[in-house]
Backbone as CSV, one residue per row, in Angstrom:
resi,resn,N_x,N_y,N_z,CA_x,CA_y,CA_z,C_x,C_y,C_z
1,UNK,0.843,-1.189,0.000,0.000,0.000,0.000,0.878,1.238,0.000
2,UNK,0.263,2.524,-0.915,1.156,3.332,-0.813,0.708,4.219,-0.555
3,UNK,1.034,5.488,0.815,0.522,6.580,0.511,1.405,7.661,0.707
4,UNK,0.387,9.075,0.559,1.416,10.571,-0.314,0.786,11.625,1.266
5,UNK,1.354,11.923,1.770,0.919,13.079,2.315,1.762,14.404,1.982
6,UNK,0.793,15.322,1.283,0.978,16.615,0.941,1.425,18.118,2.378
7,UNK,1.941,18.719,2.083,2.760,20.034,2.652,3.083,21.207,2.047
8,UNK,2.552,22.374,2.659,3.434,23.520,2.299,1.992,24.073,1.145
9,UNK,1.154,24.157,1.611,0.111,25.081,0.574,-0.217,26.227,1.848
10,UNK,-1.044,26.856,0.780,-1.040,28.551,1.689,-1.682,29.378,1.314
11,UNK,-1.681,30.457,1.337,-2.141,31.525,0.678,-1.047,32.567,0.908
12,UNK,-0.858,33.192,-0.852,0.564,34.145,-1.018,0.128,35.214,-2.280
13,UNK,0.382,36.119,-1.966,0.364,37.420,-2.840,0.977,37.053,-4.312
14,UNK,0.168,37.706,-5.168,0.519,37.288,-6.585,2.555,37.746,-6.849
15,UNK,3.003,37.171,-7.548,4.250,36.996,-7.599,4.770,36.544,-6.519
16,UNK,4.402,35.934,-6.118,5.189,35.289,-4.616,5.759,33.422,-4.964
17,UNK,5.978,33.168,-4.022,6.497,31.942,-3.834,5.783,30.850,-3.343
18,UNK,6.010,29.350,-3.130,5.060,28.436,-1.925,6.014,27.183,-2.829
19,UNK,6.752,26.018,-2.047,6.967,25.048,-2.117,6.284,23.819,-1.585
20,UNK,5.466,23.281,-2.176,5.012,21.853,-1.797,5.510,20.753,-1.883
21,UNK,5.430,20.158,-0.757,6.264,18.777,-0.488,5.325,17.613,-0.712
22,UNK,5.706,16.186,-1.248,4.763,15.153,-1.145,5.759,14.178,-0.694
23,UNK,5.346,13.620,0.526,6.297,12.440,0.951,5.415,10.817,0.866
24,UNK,6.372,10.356,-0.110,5.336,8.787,-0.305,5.771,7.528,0.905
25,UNK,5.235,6.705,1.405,5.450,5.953,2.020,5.001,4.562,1.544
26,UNK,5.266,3.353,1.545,5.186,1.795,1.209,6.145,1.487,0.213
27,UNK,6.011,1.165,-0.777,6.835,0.595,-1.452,6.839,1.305,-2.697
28,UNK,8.028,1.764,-2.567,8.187,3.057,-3.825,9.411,2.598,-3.748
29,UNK,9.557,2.483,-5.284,11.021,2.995,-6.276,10.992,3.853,-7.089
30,UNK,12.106,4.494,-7.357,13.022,5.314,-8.270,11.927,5.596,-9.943
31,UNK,11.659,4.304,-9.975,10.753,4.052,-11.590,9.488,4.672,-11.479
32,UNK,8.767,4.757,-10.159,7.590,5.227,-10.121,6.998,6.442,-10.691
33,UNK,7.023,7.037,-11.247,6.742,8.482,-11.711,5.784,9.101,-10.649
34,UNK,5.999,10.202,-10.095,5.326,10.881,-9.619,5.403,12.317,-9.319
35,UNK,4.338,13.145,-9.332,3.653,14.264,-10.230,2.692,15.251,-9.363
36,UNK,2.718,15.830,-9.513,1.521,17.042,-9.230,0.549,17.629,-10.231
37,UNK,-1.201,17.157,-9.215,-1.952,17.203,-9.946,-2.659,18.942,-9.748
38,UNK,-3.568,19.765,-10.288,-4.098,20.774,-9.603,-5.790,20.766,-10.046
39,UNK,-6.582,21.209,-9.282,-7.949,21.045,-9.198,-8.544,22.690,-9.193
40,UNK,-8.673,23.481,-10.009,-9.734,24.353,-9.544,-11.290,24.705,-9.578
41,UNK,-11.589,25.536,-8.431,-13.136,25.176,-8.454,-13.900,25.107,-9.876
42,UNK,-14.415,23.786,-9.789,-15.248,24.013,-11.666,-14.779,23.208,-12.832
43,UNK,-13.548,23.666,-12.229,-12.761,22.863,-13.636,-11.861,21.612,-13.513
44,UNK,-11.485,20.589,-14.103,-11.018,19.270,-14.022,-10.025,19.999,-13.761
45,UNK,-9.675,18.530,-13.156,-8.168,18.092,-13.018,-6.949,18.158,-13.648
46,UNK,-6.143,19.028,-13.503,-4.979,18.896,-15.061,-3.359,18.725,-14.211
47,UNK,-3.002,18.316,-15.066,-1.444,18.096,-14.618,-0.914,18.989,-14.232
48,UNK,0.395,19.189,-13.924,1.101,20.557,-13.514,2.460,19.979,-13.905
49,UNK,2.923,19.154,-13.072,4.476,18.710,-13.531,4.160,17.130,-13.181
50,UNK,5.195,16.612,-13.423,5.886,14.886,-13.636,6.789,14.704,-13.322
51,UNK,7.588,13.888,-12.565,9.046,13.825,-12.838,8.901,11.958,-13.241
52,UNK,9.656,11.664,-13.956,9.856,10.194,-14.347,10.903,9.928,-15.131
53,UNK,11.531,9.067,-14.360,12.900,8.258,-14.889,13.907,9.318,-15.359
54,UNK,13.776,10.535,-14.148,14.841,11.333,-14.430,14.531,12.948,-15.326
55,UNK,13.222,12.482,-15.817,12.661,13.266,-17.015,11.806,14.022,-16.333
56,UNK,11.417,15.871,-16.245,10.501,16.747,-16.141,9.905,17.001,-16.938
57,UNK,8.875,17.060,-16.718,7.565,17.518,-17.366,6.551,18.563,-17.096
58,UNK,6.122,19.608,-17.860,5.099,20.630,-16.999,4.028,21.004,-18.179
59,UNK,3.255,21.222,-17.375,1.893,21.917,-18.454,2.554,23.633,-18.754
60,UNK,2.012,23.648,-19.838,2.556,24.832,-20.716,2.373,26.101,-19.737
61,UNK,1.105,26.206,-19.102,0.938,27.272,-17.917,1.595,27.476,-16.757
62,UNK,2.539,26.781,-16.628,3.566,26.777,-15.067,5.215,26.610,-15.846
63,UNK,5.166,26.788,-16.985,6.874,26.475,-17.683,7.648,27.729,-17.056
64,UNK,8.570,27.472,-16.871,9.252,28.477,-16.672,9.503,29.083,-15.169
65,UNK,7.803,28.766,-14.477,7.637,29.312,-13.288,7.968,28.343,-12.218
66,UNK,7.272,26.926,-12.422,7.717,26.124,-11.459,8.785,25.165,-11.641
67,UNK,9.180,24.477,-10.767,10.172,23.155,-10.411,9.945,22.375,-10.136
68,UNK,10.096,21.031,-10.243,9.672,19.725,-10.046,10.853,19.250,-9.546
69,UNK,10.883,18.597,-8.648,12.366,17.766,-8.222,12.240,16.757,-6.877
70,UNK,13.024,15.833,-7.199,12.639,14.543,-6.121,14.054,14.347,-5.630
71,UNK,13.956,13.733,-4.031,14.590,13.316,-3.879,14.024,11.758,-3.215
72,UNK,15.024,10.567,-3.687,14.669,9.261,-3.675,14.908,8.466,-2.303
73,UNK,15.949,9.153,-1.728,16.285,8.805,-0.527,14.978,9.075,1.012
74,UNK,14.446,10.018,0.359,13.001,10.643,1.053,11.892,10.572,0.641
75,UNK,11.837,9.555,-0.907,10.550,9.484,-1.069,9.834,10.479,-1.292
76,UNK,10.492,12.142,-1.674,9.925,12.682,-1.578,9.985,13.819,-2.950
77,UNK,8.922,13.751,-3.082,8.664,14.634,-4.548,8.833,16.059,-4.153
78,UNK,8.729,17.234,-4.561,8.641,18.742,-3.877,8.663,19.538,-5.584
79,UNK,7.565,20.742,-5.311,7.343,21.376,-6.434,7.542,23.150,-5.886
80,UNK,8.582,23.397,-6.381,8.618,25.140,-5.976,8.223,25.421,-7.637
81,UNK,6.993,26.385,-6.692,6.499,27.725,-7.542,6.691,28.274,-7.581
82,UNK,7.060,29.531,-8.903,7.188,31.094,-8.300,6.454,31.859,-9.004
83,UNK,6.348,33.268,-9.349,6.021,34.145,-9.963,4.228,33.539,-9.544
84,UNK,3.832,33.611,-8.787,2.488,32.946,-8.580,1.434,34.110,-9.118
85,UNK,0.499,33.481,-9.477,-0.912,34.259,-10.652,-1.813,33.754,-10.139
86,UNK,-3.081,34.123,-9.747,-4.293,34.037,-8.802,-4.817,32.679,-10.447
87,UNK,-4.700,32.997,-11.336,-4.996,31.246,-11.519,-4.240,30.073,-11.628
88,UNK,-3.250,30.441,-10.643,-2.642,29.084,-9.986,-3.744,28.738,-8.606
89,UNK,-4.657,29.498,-8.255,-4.669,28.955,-7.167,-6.043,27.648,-7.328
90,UNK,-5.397,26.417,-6.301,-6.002,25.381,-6.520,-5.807,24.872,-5.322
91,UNK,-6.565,22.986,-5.725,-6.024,22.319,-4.640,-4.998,21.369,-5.568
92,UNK,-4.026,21.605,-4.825,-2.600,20.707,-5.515,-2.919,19.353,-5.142
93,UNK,-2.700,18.261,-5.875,-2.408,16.882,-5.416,-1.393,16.317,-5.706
94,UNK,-0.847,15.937,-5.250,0.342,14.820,-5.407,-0.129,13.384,-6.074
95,UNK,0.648,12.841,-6.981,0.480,11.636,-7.595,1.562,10.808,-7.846
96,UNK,1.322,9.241,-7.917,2.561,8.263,-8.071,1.567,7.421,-8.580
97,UNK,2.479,6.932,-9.901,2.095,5.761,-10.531,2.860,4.340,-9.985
98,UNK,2.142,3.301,-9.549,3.386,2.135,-9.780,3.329,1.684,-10.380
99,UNK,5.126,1.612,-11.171,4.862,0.871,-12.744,4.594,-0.623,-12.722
100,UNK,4.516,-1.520,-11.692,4.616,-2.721,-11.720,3.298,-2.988,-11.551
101,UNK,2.260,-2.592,-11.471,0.825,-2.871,-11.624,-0.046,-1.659,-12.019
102,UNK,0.550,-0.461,-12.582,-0.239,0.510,-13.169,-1.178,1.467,-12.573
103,UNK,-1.319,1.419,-11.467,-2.420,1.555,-10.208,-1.696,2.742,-9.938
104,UNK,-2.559,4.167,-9.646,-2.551,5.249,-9.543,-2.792,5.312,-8.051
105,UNK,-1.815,6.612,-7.375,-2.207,6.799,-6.140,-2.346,8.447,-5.638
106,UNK,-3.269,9.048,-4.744,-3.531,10.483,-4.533,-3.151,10.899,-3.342
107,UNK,-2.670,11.597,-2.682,-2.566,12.595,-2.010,-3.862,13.053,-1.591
108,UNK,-4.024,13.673,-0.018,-5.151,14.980,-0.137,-5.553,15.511,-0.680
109,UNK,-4.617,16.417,-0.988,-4.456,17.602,-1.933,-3.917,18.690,-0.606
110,UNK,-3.604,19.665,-1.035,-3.199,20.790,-0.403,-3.764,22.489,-0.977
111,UNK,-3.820,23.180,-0.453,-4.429,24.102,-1.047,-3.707,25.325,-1.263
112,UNK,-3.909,25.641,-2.438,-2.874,26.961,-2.628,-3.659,28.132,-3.442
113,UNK,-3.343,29.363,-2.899,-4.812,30.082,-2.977,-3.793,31.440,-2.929
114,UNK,-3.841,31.962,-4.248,-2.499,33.566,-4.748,-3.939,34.541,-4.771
115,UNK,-3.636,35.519,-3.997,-4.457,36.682,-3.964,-3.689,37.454,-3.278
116,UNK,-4.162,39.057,-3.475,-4.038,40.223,-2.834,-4.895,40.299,-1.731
């Protein structure tokens, strides 16, 4: 069994900062890909970043602005944002695929909410 508990959402003034942490626990390896999802009110679910097998990935609306980066020894995924824009604000989720049975896993979510 695997699970993600999410960290580090907030509420921050537009151009500001917020790093979210996702720490996975059970049986995770290196191969697993795992990602940050974002939810805002109304609208589906869309990706944000990926990291897998070494490889980053981001939706065209956060290029530039955010970071994706894991460390393996901690199990732990972490996404710094910056330059933050009131439609970043969401509920972030954390995600891990395991590649050895395909089975998707979620996080809370965390909430991150850019306003004046």
């Amino acid at each position: 069994q695997v699970q993600l508990v999410e960290s580090g959402g907030g509420l921050v003034q537009p151009g500001g900062s917020l790093r979210l942490s996702c720490e996975a626990s059970g049986s995770i390896f290196s191969i697993d890909p795992m990602g940050w999802y974002r939810q805002a009110p109304g609208k589906e679910r869309e990706l944000v970043a990926i990291f897998s097998s070494g490889n980053r990935n981001y939706a065209d609306s956060v290029k530039g602005r955010f970071t994706i980066s894991r460390d393996n020894a901690k199990n732990t995924v972490y996404l710094q944002m910056g330059s933050l824009k009131p439609e970043d604000t969401a509920v972030y989720y954390c995600n891990l695929i395991k590649v050895a049975t395909g089975r998707r896993y979620w996080g809370q979510g965390t909430q991150v909410t850019v306003s004046s």
